[in-house]
C-alpha positions in Angstrom: 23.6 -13.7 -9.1 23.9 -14.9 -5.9 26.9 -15.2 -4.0 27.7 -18.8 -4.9 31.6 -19.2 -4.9 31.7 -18.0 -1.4 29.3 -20.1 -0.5 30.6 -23.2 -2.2 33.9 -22.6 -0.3 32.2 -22.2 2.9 29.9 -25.3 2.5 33.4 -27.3 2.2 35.0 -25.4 5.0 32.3 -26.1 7.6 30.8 -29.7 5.6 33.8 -31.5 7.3 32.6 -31.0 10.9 29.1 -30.7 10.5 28.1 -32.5 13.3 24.6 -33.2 15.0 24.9 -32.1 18.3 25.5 -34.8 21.2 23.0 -37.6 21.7 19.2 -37.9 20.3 16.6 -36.6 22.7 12.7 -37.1 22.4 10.7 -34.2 23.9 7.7 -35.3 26.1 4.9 -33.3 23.9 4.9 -31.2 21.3 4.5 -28.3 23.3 7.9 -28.8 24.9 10.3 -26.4 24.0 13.8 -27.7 23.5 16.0 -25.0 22.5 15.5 -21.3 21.7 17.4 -20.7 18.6 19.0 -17.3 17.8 17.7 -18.1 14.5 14.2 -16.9 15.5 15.3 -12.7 15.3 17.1 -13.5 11.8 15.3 -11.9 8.7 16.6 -14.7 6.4 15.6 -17.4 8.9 12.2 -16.0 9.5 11.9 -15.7 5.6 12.5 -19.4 5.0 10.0 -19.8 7.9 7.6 -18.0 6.1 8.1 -20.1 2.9 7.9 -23.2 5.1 4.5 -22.5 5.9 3.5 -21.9 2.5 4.9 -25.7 1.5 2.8 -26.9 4.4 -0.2 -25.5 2.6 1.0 -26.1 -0.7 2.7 -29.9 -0.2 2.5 -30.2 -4.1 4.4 -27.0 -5.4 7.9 -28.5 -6.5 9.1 -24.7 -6.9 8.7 -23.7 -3.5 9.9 -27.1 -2.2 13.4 -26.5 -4.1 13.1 -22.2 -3.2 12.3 -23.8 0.8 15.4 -26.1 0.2 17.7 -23.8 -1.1 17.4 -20.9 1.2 18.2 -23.3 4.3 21.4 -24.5 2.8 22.3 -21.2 2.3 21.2 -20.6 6.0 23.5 -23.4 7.1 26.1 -22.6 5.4 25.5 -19.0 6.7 25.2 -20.4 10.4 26.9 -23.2 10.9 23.8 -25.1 12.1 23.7 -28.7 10.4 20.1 -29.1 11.4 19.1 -26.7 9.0 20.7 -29.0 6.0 18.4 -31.9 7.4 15.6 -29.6 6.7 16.8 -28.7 3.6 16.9 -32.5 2.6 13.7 -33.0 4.0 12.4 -30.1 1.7 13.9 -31.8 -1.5 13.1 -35.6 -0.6 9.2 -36.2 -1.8 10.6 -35.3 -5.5 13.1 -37.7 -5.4 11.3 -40.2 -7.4 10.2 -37.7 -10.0 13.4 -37.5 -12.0 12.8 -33.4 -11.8 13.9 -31.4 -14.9 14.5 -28.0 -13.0 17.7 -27.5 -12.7 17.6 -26.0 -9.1 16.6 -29.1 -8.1 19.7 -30.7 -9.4 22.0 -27.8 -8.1 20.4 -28.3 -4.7 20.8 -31.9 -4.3 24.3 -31.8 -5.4 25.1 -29.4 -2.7 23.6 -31.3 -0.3 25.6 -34.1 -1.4 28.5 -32.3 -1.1 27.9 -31.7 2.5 27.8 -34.8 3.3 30.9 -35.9 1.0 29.0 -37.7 -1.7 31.1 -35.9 -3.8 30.6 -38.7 -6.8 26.9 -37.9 -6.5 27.3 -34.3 -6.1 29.2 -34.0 -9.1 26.6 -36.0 -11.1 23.7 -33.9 -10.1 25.4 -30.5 -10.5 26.6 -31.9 -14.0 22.9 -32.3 -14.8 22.1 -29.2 -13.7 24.4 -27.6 -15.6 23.1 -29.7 -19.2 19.5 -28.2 -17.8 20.5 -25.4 -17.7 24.4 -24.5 -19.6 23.9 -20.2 -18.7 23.9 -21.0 -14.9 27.0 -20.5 -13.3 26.1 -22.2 -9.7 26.9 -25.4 -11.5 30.0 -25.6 -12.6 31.3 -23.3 -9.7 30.2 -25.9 -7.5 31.9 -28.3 -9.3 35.3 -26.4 -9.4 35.0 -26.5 -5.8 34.3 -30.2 -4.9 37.6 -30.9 -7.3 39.2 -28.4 -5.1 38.6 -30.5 -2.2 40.0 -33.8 -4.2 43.2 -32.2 -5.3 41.8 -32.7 -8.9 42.8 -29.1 -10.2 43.1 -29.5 -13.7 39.4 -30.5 -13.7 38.4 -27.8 -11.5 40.3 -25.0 -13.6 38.2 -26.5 -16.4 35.3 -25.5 -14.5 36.7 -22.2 -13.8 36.3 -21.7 -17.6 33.5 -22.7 -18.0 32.3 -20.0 -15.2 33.8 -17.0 -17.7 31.4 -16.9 -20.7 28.6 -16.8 -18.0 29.2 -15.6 -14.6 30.1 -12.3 -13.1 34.1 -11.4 -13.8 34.9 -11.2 -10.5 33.3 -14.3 -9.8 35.2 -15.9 -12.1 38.7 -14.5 -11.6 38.3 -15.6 -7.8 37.5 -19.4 -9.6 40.4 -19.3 -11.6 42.9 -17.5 -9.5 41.9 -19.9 -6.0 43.2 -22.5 -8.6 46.3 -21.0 -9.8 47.2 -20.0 -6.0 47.3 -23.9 -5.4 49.2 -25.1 -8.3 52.8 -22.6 -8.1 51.3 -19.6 -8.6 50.2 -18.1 -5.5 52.2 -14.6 -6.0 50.9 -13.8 -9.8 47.4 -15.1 -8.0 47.4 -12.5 -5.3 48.1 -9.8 -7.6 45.5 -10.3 -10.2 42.9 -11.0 -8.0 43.7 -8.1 -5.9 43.4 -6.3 -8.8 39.9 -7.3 -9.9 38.6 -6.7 -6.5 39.9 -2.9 -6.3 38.7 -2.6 -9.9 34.9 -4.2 -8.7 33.8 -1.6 -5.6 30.1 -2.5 -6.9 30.2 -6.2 -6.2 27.8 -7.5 -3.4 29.0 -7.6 -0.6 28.8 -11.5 -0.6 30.8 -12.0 -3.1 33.1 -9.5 -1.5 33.6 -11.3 1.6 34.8 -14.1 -0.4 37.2 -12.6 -2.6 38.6 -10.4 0.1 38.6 -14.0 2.4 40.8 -15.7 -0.2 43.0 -12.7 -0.8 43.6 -12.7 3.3 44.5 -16.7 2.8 47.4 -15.8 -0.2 48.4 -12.8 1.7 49.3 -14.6 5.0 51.0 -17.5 3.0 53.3 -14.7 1.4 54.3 -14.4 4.7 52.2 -10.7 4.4 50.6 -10.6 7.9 49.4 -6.8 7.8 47.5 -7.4 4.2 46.3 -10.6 5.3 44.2 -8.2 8.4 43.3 -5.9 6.1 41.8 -8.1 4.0 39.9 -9.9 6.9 38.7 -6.8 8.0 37.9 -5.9 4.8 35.2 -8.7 4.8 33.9 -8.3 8.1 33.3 -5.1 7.5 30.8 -6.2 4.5 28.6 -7.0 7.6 27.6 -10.5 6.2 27.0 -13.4 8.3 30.0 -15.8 7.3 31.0 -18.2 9.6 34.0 -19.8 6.9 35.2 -16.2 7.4 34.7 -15.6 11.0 36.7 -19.6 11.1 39.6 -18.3 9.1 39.9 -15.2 10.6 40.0 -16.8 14.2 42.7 -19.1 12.5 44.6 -16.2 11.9 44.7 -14.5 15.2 45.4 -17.7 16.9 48.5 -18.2 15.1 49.6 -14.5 15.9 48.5 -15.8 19.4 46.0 -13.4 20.0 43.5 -16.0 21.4 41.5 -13.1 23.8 40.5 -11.5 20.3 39.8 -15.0 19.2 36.5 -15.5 22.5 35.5 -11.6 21.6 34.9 -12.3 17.8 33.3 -15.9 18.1 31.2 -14.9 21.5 27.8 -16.9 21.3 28.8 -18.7 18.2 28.8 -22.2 20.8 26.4 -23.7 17.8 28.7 -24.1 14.9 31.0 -26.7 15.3 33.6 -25.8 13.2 34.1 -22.1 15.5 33.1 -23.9 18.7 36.3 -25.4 18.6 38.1 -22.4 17.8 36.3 -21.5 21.1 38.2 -24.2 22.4 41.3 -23.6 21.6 41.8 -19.5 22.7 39.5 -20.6 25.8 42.5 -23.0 26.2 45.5 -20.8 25.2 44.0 -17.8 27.7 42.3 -19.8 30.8 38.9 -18.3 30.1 36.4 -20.0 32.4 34.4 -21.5 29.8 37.2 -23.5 28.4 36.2 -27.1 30.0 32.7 -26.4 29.1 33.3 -26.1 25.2 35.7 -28.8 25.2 33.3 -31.1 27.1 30.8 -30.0 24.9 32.9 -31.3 21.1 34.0 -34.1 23.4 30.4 -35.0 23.4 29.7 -34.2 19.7 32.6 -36.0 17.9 31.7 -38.9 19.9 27.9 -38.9 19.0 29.3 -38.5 15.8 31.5 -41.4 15.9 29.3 -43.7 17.3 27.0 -43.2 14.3 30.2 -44.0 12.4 30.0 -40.2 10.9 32.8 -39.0 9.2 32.4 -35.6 8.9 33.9 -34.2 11.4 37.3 -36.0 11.0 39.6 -33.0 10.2 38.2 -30.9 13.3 38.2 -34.2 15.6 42.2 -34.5 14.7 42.7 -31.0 15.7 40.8 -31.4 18.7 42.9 -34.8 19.6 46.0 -32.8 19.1 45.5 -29.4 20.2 43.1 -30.0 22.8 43.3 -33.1 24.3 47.2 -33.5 23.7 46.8 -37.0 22.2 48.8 -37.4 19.1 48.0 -41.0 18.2 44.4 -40.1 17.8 44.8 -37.2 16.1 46.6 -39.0 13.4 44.2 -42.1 13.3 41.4 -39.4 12.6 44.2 -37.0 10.3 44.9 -40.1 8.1 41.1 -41.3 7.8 40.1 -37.8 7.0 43.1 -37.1 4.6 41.5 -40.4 2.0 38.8 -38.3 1.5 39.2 -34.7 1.5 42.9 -33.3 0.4 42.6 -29.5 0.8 45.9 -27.8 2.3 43.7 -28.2 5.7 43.9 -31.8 5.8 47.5 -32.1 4.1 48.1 -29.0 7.6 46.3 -31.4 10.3 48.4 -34.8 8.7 51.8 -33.4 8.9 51.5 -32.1 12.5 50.1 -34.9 13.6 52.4 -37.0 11.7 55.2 -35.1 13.4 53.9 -35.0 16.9 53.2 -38.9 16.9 56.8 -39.0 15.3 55.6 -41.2 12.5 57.0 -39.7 9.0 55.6 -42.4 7.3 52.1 -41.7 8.0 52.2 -38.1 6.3 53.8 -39.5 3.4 50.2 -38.7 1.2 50.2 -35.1 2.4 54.2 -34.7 1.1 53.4 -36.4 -2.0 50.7 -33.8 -2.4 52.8 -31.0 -1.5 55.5 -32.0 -3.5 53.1 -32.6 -6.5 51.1 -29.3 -6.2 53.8 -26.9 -6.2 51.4 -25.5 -2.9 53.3 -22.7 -1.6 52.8 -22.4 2.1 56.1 -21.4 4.4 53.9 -23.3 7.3 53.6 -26.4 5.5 56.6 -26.6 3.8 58.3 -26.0 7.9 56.5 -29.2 8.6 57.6 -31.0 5.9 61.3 -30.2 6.3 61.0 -31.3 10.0 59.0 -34.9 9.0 62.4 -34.8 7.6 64.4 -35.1 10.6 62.4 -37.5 12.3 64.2 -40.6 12.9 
């Protein structure tokens, strides 16, 4: 099986800044080199590149074009490189028209959907992947996860059991219990997924980094700082490429306000948005040298990306606005815009501090409802709400 959940989770985590980077530039030739990705010494990259050349020899094989697809989603996911989801969508496209009856098909295109927050879509096409093909549990996993995203969590516990029947336990106690640790049930959460991850040692290390990435998340909002590390560093040390962890981990350590560990653990990562401006931040909060330079260079990107009237990056751009740049206003223009499509705890976290630093209450009203509605436990959000309170 592969390590869907974690991947799901990190397509959403890094789908809402997935930026193309700065302006559009036309190289002279063909010969001209543009940029020497780090992607050229990665076994999985140079596997896809392998398969890539097939395609080009074999334009008509639908199986490798979805196999060509698929592995550079999981690459960008993986990477944090949006380019590679245009080449997965550009793997996909010819068979379009064909109304496809392989199911991969259908679970591909729905996650590229997702990226790009066609979550209507997305859901269609992993629903009709999952009546191709009712044993495979990337379907409905995916699913669980977009309703994540929409605050719909009835619907995606649904999904959750659906994954139980047919997917690895693990797998789908980490489904059920990212659910429950939403909905007023964070602490019972915690323990039984614990639980099932001591009781799993054989699991792939994939799936491992997830779990153990979740369990870090519940840990810090039980107000358990020395589990939440171990649990980090419980999935780093399953030595797979994660940039959703290596973002959540540099979370972490900036709000312990450890920002030199922060440019040590994302050195060279400059390529993914989403830990570029976790760059930005600890290069801000120590003086590192390099700070103007990443700042100029999401300054840039969010305004590429606004002037193609992208709004993927919305969430990051707020924090940017508010942590970088020190303009409140903006960061809850972008905070609000972002907060009517995606409603993860993130988003409801970027509205209320924004809220509160432009000293407009009013304005976070649709993260409180949430909060209020959820029964989310989170000591950090539930601070910010109680001080939204004040605000006169």
């Amino acid at each position: 099986m592969r390590p869907t959940l974690r991947r799901l989770v990190a397509a959403v985590f890094v789908s809402g800044a997935a930026l193309a980077q700065a302006a559009p530039f036309t190289p002279a030739s063909d010969e001209e080199v543009v940029e020497k990705l780090p992607l050229a010494t990665d076994a999985a990259a140079k596997r896809v590149e392998g398969l890539r050349r097939q395609l080009a020899a074999r334009p008509g094989d639908a199986a490798l074009r979805i196999e060509v697809a698929r592995r550079y989603f999981e690459l960008a996911m993986a990477q944090g490189d949006p380019r590679l989801v245009g080449y997965a969508s550009a793997a996909i496209a010819p068979l379009a028209g064909a109304g496809p009856s392989d199911p991969a098909y259908w679970l591909v295109r729905g996650q590229l959907e997702q990226y790009s927050h066609q979550f209507t879509p997305a859901l269609d096409s992993l629903a009709q992947a999952a009546r191709l093909a009712p044993d495979l549990p990337d379907a409905p996993a995916w699913r669980a996860a977009i309703f994540m995203v929409q605050a719909r969590y009835p619907e995606a516990a649904a999904e959750c059991e659906r994954l139980a029947p047919i997917a690895d336990p693990l797998f789908a106690t980490g489904c059920s219990a990212y659910v429950q640790a939403a909905t007023g049930g964070l602490r019972p959460a915690y323990e039984r997924l614990a639980a099932a991850v001591a009781a799993a040692p054989q699991a792939s290390p994939e799936l491992l980094v997830w779990e153990h990435t979740r369990l870090a998340e519940m840990a810090q909002r039980l107000g358990d700082t020395a589990a939440a590390e171990h649990h980090y560093k419980a999935a780093l040390a399953q030595g797979v490429t994660d940039q959703f962890l290596l973002g959540a981990y540099a979370d972490f350590l900036l709000d312990a306000r450890r920002p030199a560990e922060v440019l040590k653990l994302l050195a060279g990562w400059e390529r993914s948005d989403v830990l570029l401006l976790r760059l930005a931040l600890a290069g801000k909060a120590t003086g590192a040298r390099q700070a103007a330079d990443w700042a100029d260079q999401l300054r840039d990107r969010f305004a590429a990306a606004a002037l193609r009237g992208d709004r993927l990056h919305e969430q990051e751009a707020a924090r940017f606005a508010l942590d970088v740049e020190g303009q409140p206003a903006r960061a809850l223009q972008l905070a609000g815009s972002n907060y009517q499509v995606q409603k993860e705890p993130r988003d409801a976290w970027i509205l209320l501090r924004a809220a509160l630093a432009a000293r407009q209450p009013q304005a976070a009203r649709p993260a409180l409802d949430w909060l209020a509605a959820s029964r989310y436990e989170d000591p950090a959000l539930q601070a910010l709400a109680t001080q939204l309170g004040t605000v006169r």
